[in-house]
Chimera marker file (.cmm) of the C-alpha trace (Angstrom):
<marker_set name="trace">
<marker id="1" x="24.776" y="-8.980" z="3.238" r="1" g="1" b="0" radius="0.5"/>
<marker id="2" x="21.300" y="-9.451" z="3.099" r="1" g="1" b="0" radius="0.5"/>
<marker id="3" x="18.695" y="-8.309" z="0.081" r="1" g="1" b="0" radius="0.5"/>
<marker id="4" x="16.211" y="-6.054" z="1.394" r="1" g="1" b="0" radius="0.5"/>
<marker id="5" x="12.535" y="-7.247" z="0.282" r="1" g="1" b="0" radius="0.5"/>
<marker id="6" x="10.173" y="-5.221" z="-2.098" r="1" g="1" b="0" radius="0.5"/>
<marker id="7" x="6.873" y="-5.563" z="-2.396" r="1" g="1" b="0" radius="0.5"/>
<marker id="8" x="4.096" y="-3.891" z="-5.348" r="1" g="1" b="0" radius="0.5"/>
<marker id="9" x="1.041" y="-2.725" z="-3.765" r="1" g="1" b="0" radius="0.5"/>
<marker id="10" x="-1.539" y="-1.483" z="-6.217" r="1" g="1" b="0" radius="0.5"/>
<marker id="11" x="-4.791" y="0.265" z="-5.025" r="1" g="1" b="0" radius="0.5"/>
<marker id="12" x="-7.920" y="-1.763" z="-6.270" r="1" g="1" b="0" radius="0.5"/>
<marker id="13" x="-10.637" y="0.239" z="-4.229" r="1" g="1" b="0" radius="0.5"/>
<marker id="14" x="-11.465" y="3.798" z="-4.561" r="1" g="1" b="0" radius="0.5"/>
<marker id="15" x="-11.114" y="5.364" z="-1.532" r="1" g="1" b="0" radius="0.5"/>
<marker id="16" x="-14.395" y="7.266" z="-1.614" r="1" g="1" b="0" radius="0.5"/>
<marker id="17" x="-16.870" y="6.442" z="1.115" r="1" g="1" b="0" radius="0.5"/>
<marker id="18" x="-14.521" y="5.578" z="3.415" r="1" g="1" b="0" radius="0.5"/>
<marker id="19" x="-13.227" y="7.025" z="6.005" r="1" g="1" b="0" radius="0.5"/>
<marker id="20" x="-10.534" y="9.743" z="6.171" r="1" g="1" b="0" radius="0.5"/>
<marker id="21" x="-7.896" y="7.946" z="8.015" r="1" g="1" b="0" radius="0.5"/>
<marker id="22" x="-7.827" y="5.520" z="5.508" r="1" g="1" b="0" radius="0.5"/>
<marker id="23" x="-7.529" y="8.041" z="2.368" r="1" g="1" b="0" radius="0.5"/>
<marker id="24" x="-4.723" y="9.687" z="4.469" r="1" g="1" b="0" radius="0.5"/>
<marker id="25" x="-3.333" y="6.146" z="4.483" r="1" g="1" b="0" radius="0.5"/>
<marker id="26" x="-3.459" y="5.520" z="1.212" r="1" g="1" b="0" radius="0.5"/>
<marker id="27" x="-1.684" y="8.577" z="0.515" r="1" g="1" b="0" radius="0.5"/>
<marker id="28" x="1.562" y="8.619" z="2.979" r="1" g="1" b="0" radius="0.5"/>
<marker id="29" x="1.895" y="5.158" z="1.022" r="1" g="1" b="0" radius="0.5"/>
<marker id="30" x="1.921" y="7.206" z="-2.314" r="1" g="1" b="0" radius="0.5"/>
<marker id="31" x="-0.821" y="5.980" z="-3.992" r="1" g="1" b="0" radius="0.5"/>
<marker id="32" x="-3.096" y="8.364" z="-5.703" r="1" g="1" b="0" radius="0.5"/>
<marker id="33" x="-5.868" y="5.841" z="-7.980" r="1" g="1" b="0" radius="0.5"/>
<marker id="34" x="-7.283" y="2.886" z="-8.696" r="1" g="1" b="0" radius="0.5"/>
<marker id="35" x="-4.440" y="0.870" z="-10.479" r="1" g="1" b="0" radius="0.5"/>
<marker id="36" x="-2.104" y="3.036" z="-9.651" r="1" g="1" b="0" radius="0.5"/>
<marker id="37" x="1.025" y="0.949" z="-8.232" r="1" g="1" b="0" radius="0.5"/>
<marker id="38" x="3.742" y="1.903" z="-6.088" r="1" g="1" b="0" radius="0.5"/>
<marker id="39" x="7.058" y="0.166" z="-4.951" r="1" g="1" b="0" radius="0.5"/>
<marker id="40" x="8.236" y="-0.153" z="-1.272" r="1" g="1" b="0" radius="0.5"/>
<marker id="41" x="10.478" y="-1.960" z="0.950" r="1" g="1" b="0" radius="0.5"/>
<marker id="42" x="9.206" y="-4.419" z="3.144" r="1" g="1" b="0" radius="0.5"/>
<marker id="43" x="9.691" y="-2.704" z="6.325" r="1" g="1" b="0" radius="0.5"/>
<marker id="44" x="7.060" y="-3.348" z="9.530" r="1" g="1" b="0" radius="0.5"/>
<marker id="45" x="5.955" y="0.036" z="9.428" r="1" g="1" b="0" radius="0.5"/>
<marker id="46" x="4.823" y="-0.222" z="5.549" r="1" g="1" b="0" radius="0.5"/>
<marker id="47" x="3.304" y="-3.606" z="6.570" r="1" g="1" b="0" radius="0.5"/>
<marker id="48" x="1.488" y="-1.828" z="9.130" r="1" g="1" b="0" radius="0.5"/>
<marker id="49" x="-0.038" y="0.896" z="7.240" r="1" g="1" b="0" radius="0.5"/>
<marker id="50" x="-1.374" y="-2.300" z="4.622" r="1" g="1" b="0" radius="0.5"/>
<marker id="51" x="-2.791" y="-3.984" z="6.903" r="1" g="1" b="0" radius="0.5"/>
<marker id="52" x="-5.031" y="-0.873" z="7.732" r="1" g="1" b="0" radius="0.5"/>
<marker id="53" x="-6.306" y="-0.719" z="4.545" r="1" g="1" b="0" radius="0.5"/>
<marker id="54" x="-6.090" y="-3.988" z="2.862" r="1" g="1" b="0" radius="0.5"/>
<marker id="55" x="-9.411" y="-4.166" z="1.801" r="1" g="1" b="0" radius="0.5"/>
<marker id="56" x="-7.720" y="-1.324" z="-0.834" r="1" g="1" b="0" radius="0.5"/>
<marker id="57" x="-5.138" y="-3.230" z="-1.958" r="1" g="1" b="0" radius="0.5"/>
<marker id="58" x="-3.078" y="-5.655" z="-3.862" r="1" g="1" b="0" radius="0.5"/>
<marker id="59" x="0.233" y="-6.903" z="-2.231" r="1" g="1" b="0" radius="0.5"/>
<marker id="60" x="2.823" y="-8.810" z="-4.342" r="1" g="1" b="0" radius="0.5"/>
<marker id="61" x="6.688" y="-9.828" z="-3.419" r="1" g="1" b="0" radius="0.5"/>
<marker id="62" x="8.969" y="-8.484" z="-6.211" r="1" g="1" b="0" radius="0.5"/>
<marker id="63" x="12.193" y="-9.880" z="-6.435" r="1" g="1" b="0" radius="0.5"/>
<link id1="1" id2="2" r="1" g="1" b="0" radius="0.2"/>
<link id1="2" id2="3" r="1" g="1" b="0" radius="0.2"/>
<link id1="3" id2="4" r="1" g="1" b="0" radius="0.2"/>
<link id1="4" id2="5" r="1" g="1" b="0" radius="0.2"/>
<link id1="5" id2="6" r="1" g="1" b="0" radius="0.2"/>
<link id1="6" id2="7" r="1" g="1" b="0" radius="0.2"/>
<link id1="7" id2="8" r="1" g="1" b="0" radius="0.2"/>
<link id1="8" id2="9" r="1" g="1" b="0" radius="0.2"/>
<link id1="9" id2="10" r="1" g="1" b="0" radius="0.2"/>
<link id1="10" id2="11" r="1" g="1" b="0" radius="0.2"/>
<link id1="11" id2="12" r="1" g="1" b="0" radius="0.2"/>
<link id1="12" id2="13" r="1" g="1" b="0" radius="0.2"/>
<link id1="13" id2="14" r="1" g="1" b="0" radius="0.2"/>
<link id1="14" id2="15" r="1" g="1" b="0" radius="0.2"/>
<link id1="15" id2="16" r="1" g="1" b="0" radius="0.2"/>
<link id1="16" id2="17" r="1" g="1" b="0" radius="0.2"/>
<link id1="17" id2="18" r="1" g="1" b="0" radius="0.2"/>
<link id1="18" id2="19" r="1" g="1" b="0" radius="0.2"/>
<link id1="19" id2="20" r="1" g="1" b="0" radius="0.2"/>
<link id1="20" id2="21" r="1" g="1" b="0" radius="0.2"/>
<link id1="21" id2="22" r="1" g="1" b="0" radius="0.2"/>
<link id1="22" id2="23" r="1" g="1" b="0" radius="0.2"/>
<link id1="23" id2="24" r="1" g="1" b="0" radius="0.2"/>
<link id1="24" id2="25" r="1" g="1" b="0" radius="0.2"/>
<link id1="25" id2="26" r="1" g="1" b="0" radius="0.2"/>
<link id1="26" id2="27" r="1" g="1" b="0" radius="0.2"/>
<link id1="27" id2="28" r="1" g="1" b="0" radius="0.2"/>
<link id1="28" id2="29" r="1" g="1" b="0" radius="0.2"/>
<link id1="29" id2="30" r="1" g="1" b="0" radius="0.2"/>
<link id1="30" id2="31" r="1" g="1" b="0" radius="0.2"/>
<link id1="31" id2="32" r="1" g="1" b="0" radius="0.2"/>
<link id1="32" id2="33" r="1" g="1" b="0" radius="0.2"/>
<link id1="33" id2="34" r="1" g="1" b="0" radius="0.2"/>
<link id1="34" id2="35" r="1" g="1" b="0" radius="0.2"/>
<link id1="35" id2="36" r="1" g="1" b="0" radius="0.2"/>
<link id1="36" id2="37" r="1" g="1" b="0" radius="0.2"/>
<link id1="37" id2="38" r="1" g="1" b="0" radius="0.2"/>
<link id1="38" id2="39" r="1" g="1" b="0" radius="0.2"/>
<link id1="39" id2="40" r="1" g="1" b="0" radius="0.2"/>
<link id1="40" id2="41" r="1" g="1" b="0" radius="0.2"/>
<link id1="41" id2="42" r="1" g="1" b="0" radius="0.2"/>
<link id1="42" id2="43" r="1" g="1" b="0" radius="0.2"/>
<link id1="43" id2="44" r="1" g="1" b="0" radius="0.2"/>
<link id1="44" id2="45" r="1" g="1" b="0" radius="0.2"/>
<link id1="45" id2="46" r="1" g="1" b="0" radius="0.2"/>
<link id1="46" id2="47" r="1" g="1" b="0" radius="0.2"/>
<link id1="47" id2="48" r="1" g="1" b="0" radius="0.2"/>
<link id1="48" id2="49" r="1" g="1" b="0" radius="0.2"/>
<link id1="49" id2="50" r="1" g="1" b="0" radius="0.2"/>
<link id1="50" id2="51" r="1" g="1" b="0" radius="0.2"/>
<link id1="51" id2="52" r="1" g="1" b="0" radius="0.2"/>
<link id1="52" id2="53" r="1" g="1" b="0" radius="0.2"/>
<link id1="53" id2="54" r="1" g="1" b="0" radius="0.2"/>
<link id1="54" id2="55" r="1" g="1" b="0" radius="0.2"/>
<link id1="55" id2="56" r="1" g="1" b="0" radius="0.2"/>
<link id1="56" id2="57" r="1" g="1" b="0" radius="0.2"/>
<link id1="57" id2="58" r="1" g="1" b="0" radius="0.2"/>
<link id1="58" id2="59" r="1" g="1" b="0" radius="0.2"/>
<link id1="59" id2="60" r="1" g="1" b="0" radius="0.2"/>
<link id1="60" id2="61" r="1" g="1" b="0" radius="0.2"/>
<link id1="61" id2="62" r="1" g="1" b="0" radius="0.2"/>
<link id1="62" id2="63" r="1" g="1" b="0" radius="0.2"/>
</marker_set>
């Protein structure tokens, strides 16, 4: 059986001045501040949505 990945990804940026697709972003990941941190499996689609907005974030690998 194999372990399913999860990664931290902590918003860094405040998403003001940018543009709404990117705030909407941020929040179907669940992230609401700066600092704030949230905890996801590392799926494509969540990969996807970071790499829209990376310039927001912190990624690590928790294990």
């Amino acid at each position: 059986m194999s372990k399913i990945n999860k990664i931290k990804i902590t918003q860094v940026k405040s998403s003001i001045g940018y543009r709404i697709k990117a705030r909407k972003t941020l929040e179907s990941l669940g992230l609401k501040k700066i600092n704030h941190f949230v905890l996801h499996n590392d799926t494509p689609a969540i990969r996807g949505m970071i790499k829209s907005v990376d310039y927001m974030l912190k990624v690590e690998d928790v294990n």
